[in-house]
N, C-alpha and C positions, 0 to 999 in steps of 0.2 A: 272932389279930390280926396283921396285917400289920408289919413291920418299921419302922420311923422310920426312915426312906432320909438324911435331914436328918442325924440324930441319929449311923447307922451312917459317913456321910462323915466330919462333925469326929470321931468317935473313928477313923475310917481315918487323918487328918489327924496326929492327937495320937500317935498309935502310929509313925509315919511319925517325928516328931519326938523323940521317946523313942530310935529306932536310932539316933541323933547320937549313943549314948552308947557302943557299941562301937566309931567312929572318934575319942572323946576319953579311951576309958580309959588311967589313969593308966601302965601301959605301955607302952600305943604311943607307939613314936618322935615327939617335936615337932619332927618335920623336918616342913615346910612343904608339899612337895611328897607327901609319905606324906600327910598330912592332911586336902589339896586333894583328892586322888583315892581318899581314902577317901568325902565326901562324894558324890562323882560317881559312886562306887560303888554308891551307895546311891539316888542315882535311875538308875542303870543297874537296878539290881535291881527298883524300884518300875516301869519298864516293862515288865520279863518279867514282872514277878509281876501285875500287870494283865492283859499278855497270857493267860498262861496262866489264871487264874482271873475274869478277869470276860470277855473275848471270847469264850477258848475252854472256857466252863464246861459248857458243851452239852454232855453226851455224845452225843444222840442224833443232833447233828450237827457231829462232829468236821474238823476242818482240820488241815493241817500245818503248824506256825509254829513258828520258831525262839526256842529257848530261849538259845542261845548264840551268838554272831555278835560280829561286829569291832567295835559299840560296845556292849554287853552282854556279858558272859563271867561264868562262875562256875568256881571250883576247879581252875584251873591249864590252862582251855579249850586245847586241839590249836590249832595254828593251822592244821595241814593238812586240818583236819577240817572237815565241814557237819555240824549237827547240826536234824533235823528233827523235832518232838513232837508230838503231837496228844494230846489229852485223851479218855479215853474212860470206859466204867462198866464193869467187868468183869466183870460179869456179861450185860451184852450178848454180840451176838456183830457182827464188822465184815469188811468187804472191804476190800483193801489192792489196788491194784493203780496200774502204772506201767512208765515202761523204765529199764532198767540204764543209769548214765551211764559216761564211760570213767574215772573214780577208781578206784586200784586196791583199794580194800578196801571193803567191805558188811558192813552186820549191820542186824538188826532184832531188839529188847526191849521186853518190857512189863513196864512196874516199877509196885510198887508206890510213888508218893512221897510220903515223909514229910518232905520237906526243912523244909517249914515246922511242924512240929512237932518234930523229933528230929535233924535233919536226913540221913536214912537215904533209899536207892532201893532195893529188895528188887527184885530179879530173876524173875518169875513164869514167865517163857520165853522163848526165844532162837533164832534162825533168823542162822546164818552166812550168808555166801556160795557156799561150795560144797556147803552143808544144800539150797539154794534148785533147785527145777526150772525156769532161766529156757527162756522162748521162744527160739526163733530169731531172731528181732530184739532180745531184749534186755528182752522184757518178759513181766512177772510178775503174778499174782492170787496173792495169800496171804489165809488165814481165822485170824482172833481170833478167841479162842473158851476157853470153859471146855471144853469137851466138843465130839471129834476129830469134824472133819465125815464123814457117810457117803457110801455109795454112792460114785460114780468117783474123789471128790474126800478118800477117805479115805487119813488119813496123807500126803499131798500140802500141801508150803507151811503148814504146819497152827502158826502163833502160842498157843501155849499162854496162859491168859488163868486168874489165880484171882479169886475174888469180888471184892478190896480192891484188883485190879489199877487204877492210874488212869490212865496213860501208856502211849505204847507212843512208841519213840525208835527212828530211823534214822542209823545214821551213816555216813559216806562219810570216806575219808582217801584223800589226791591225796600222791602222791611228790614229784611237779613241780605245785605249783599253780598256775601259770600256763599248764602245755599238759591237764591233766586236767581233767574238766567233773562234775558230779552228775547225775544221773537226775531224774526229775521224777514225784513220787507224790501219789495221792489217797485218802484213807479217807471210807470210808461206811459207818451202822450199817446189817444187817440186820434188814429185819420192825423200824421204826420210822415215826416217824410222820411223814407226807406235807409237813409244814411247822413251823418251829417253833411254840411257844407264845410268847406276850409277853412282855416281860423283867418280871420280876415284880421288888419290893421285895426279898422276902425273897432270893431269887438273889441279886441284886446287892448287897445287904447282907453275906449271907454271902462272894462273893465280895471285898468291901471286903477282909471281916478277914481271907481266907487269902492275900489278897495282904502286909497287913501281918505276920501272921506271918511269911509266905515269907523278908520283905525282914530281920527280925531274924536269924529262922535261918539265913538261909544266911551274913549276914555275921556271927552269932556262930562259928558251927561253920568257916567257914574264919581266922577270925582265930584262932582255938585251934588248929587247926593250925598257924598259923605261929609260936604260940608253940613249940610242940611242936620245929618246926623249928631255931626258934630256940634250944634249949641246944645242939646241935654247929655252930658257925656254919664257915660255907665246906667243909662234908663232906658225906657222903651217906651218911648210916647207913641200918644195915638197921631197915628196918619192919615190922612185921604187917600181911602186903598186905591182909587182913580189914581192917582200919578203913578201906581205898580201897573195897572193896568195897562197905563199907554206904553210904558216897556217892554210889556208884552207877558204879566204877569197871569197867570189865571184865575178867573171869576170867582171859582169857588175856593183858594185858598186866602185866609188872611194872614199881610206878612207886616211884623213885627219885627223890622229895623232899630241898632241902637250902633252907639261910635263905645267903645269901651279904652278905658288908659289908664294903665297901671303900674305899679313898680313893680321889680325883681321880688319885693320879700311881701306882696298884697296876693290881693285875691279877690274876686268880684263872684260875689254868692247871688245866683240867683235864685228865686221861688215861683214855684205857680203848682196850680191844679189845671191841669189838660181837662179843655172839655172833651165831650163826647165828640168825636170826631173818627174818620179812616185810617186819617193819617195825620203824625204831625212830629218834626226834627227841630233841634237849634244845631246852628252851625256858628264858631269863629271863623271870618273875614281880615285879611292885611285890608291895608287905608283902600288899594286901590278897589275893593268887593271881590279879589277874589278866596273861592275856600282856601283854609290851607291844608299842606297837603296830606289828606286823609289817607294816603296809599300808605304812609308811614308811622304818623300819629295820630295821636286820638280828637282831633277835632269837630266830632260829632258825636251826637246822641240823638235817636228817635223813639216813635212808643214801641217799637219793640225790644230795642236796646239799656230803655232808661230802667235805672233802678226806682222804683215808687214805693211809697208810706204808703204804709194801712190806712193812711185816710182820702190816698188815691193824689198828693201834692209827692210834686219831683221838685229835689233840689240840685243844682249845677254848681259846679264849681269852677270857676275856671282861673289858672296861675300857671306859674312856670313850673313849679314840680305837682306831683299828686301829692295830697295833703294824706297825712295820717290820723295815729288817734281817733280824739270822735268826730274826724269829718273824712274818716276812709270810705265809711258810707254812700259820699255822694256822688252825684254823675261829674266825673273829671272831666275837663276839655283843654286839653295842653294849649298855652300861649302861644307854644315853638318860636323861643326869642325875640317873640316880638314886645313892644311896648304899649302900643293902640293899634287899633282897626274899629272894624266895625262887626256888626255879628247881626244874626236874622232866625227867629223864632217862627216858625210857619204853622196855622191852623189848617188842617185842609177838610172842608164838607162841615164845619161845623159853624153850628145857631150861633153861638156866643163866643167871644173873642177873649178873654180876659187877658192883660197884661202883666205880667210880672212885677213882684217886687224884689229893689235889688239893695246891697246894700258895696261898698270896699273894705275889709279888715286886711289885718293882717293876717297872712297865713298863719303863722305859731300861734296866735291867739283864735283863730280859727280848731286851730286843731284839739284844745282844750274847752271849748267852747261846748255848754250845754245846748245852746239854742238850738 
């Protein structure tokens, strides 16, 4: 028997209204502005999670659409980043192809995702950038797939693909995002069928409910994070980069989570020397992880952006105005009236990890401060 499409809406409806109850638990903050953008989080999340599970529920005929973007974000999103997903069945098999855009970093994964049930991404296979045989102009055919294509195109571009594989994710990171550009990709299944089928009930049913799961999970499993973050506040302890990983973080970056709280007239200074690495950003986060919003303020610095010492140490500052005097010098990161959140330091390709030291002053005494 077919689905109650009726029936499946008000419980997508009812479920959707039930998540109100991880932006009113008794823990989170009743600051006003935490609470306003925890809702707004929450239909942020109800349009990815539509996208991806009732637009793009096709496998057999997949798109690329973003999961993550300037007004959508989940779990502490890049701001240098584009992040492009297509929805696939892993047990097909698919053609990827497109041209390299001038962003200085590339990868392509196919994850297993579990976000709206456990909230986990399992890794099934992974294709760098210099893994990749681009063209001479910049463009690429890659094969998804359980099983390594033969004959000329064996071991070539070859996306490793396991049964429970559902996604396959592109990501692009720009050093300078206003002179850098993304590439532009299309995926297609193999040996599938000539046109879709109709939207059925039961599809869309089903897709109701894993969108409403999605939009619980993702905002339980990052609000637990930010408790998490929350017992060392204004520091950056060491973590078990594994619990990034089953979110779906990548291998080769180490991320450097902290919860930051401060008043109107403070400041929270941070220090490090950047190892050697390709790449590497801090960003501020609201409670709920996501960035804020960088289309308008300054809440980010990377290594091509930061100001650095002659002895190769960057200092951060971040408060509610830009500080003068002798801490004009440093890398500002506007609070944008917030009071706490959380914030994320990322190493990416590098040996050694080192953690910041931080310290809270006041700003006016910051600004006279020789240190």
């Amino acid at each position: 028997m077919s689905a109650d499409i009726a029936q499946a809406w008000r419980d997508y409806c009812a479920r959707l209204a039930d998540a109100g109850a991880v932006i009113l638990a008794d823990d989170v903050p009743a600051d006003p502005l935490i609470r306003t953008e925890g809702f707004r989080y929450l239909s942020r999340l109800s349009k990815l999670a539509l996208e991806q599970y009732v637009e793009a529920s096709d496998p057999d005929f997949p798109f690329f659409y973003q999961l993550s973007h300037e007004t959508g974000k989940i779990g502490a999103d890049n701001p240098d980043n584009a992040y492009w997903n297509a929805s696939i069945a892993g047990s097909s098999d698919y053609r990827i192809t497109g041209r390299r855009g001038s962003m200085f970093y590339f990868s392509i994964v196919a994850n297993a995702m579990r976000y709206h049930i456990d909230g986990s991404a399992h890794a099934t296979g992974s294709l760098m950038d210099d893994e990749i045989q681009w063209g001479p102009d910049g463009t690429v055919e890659i094969i998804a797939s359980c099983q390594p294509p033969r004959g000329a195109d064996a071991g070539k571009n070859w996306l490793r693909l396991e049964p429970d594989a559902s996604v396959i994710i592109i990501r692009q990171s720009a050093l300078d995002r206003e002179a850098e550009r993304g590439g532009e990709f299309r995926i297609e299944r193999i040996g599938g069928p000539a046109v879709p089928a109709p939207l059925s009930a039961d599809r869309l049913a089903a897709g109701f409910g894993a969108a409403a799961q999605f939009v619980t999970g993702v905002a339980q499993t990052f609000a637990d994070w930010t408790r998490l973050f929350r017992q060392t506040p204004n520091q950056f302890p060491a973590i078990d980069q594994a619990m990034f990983q089953k979110g779906g973080g990548a291998k080769d970056i180490y991320y450097a989570h902290a919860y930051w709280r401060l008043a109107p007239d403070e400041a929270w200074v941070i220090d490090v020397t950047p190892p050697d690495c390709y790449y590497w950003n801090f960003q501020l986060d609201n409670w709920w992880m996501e960035s804020l919003d960088y289309r308008f303020r300054q809440i980010t610095v990377n290594k091509h952006s930061a100001r650095t010492a002659p002895d190769g140490s960057v200092r951060i500052i971040c408060s509610a105005r830009a500080p003068g005097g002798k801490a004009a010098n440093a890398n500002w990161i506007d609070t944008c009236d917030h009071r706490e959140g959380t914030a994320l330091l990322r190493w990416a390709g590098a040996r050694e990890h080192p953690l910041p030291t931080t310290r809270v002053v006041k700003l006016a005494e910051l600004e006279n401060d020789d240190a």
